[in-house]
C-alpha positions as CSV (number, residue, x, y, z in Angstrom):
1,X,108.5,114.5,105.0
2,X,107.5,115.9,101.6
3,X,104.4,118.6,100.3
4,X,101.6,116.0,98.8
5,X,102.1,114.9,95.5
6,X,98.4,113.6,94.0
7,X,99.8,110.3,91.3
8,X,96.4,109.2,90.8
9,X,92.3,108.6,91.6
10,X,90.0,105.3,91.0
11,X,87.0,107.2,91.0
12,X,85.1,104.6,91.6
13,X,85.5,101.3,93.8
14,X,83.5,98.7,95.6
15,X,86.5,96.7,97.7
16,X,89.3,99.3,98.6
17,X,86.9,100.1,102.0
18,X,85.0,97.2,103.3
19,X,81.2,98.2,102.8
20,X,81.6,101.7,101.1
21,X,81.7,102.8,97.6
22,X,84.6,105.0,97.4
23,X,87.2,106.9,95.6
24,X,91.0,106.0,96.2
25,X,93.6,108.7,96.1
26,X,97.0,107.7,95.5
27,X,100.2,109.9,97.1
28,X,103.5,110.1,95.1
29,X,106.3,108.6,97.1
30,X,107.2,105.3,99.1
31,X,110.3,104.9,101.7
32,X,110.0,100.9,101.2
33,X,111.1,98.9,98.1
34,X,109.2,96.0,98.0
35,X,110.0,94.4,94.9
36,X,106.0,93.2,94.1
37,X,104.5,96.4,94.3
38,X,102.5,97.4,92.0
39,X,102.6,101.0,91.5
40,X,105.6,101.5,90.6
41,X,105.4,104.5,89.4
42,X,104.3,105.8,92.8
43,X,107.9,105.0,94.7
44,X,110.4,107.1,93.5
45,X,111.0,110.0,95.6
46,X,109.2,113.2,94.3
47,X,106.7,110.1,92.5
48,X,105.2,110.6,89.4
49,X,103.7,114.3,87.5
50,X,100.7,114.8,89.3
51,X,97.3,113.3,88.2
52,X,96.2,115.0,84.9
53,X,92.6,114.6,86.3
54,X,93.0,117.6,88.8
55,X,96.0,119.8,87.6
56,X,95.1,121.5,90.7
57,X,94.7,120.4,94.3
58,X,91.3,122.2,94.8
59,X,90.6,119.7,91.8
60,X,90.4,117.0,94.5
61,X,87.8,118.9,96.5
62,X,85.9,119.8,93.4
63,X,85.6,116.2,92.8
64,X,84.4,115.0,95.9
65,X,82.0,117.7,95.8
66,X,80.3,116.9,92.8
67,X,80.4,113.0,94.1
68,X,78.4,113.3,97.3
69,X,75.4,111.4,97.7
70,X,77.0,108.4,95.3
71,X,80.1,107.9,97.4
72,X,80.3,107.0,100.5
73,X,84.2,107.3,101.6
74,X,87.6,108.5,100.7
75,X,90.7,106.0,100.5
76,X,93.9,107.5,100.9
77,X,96.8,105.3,99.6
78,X,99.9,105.4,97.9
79,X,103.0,105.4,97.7
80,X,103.0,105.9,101.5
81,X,100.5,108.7,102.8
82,X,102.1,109.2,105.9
83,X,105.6,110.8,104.3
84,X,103.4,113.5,103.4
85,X,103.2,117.4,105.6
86,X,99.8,117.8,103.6
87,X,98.2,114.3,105.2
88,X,96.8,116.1,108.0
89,X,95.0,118.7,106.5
90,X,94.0,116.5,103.6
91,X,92.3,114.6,105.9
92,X,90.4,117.2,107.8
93,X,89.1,119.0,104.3
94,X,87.5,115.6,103.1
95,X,86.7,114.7,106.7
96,X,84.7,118.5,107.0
97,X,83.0,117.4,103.8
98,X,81.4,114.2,105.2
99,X,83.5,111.5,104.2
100,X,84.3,108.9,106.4
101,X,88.5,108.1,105.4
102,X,90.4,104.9,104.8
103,X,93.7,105.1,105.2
104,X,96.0,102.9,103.8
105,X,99.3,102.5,105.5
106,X,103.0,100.8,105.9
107,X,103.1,101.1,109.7
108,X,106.9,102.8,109.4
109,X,105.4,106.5,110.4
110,X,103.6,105.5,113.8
111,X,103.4,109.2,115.2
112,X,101.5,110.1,112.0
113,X,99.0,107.3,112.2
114,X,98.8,108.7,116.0
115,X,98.1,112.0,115.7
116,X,95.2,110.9,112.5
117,X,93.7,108.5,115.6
118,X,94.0,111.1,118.1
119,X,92.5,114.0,116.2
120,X,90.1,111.7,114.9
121,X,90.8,112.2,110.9
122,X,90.8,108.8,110.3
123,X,87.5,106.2,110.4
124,X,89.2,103.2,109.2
125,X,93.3,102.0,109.4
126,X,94.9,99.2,106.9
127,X,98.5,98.4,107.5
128,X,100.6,96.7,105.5
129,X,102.9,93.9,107.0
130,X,105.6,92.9,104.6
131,X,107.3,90.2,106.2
132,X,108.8,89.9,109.4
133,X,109.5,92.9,110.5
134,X,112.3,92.4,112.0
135,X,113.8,91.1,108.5
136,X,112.3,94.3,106.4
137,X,116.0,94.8,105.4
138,X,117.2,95.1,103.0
139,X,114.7,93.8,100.7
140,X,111.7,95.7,102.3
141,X,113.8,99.0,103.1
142,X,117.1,99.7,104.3
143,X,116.7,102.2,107.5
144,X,113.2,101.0,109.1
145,X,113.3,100.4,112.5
146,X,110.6,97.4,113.6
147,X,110.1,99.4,116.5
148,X,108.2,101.7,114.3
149,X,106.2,98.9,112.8
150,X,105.2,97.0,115.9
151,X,104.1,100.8,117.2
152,X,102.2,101.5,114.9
153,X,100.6,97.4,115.1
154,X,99.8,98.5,119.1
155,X,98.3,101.8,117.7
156,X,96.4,100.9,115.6
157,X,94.8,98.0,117.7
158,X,94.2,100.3,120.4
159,X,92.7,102.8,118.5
160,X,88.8,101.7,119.0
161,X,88.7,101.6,115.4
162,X,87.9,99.4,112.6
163,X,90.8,98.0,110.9
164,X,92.6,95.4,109.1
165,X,96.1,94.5,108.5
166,X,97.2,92.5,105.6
167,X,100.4,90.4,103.9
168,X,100.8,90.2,100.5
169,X,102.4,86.6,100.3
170,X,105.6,86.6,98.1
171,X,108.2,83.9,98.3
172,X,110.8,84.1,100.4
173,X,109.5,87.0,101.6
174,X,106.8,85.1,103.0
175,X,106.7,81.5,105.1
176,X,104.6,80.1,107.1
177,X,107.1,80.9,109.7
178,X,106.7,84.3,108.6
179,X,102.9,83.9,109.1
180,X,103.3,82.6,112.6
181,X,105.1,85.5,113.5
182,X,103.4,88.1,112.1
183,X,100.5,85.9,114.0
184,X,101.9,86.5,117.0
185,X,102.7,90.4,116.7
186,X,98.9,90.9,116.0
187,X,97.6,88.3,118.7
188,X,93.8,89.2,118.7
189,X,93.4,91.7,116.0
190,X,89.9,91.9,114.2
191,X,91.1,90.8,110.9
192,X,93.9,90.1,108.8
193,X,93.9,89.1,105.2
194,X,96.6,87.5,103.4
195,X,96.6,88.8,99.5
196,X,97.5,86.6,96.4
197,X,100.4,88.0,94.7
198,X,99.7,88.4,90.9
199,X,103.5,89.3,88.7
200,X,102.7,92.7,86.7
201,X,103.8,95.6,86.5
202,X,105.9,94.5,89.6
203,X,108.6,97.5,91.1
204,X,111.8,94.7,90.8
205,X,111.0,92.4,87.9
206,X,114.7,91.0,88.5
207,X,113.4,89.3,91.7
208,X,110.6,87.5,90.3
209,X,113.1,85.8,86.6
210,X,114.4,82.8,89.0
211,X,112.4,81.4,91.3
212,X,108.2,80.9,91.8
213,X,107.8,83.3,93.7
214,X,103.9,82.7,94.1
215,X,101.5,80.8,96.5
216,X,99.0,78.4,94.9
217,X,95.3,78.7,97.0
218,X,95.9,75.7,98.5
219,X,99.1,77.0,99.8
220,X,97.5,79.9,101.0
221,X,95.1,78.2,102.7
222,X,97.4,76.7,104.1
223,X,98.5,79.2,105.8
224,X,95.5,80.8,106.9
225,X,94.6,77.6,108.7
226,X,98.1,77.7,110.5
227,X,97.2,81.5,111.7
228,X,92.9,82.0,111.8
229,X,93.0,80.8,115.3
230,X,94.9,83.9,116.8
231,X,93.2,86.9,114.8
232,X,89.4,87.1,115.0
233,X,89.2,86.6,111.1
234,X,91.5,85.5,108.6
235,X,90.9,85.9,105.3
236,X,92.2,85.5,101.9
237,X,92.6,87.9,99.5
């Protein structure tokens, strides 16, 4: 696990956590290579210089300071928050200034997204499902263990709660075999989205020069008729 690295803020957004205008604070750093993200620039190990909005950390909390009363949560994303030592207390400064937190999250670090649960740091959980994940590699990462993925799925629907796990729906990456099966690890959860892919400022252009790589909305409706009826609500994104 690495120190936090701050690669950037939204100050402002209305989507990022469902009912709350928030801020969305972005940690350097991903163990997964999934060639459609979209930051990039937050992967690489060590991610990018720190945000030139706060050259310091107590920046962050200067910030959310000066923003109480206009918003009403934190989002903590990345990169993957959960690689970072400096999560936990991250979490209880922002939580001992009122905020509610979002965090945003690949499932591979389920003791992390335990111990935020247990210690009650965190007010609202969205994981990431890639693909299958028991076929993560290589594309998704090389060394993840889907027992560490379908932990932190149990977790996380255990945890009392609200939450929402989502798929991002690349091709091949994505089926509707994947969809069934991802369907089936999440049997019953409260809601799972399936997001629309849009190609820029993608991590692996390479993998997107062949083939169409993208759902149409019919497709994707598609697919959340194949799955709505095993989640309490599918939506799509």
């Amino acid at each position: 696990m690495t120190e936090m690295l701050l690669g950037g803020i939204q100050k402002n957004s209305m989507i990022d956590y469902p009912g709350k205008v928030s801020c969305v604070l972005f940690l350097s750093g991903c163990n997964f290579n999934c060639p459609y993200c979209h930051n990039p620039e937050l992967v690489a190990k060590g991610g990018s210089p720190a945000c030139p909005y706060f050259p310091e950390e107590n920046g962050i909390y200067d910030f959310l300071k000066e923003r109480r009363g206009f918003l009403d949560g934190v989002v903590i994303s990345g990169g993957e928050p959960t690689l970072h030592d400096d999560l936990i207390p991250l979490c209880e400064k922002i939580k001992n200034m009122g905020y509610p937190v979002k965090l945003d999250t690949n499932g591979s670090k389920p003791e992390v997204v335990r111990k935020l649960v247990n210690t009650g740091l965190v007010d609202y959980l969205a994981m990431d499902i890639k693909t299958d994940p028991l076929n993560y590699s290589p594309l998704i990462a090389k060394d993840c263990d889907p027992a560490d993925i379908f932990s932190s799925i149990r977790i996380i629907m255990d945890s009392g709660l609200p939450y929402e796990f989502k798929t991002t729906c690349v091709k091949p990456l994505v089926s509707e075999a994947v969809i069934d099966s991802i369907s089936h690890y999440i049997h019953g959860a409260k809601l799972y989205a399936l997001q629309q892919f849009h190609q820029h400022e993608v991590l692996n252009p390479e993998f997107f020069r062949k083939d169409e790589r993208c759902y149409t909305d019919s497709e994707l409706m598609c697919l959340k008729s194949a799955v709505e009826s095993r989640v309490q609500k599918c939506i799509v994104r």
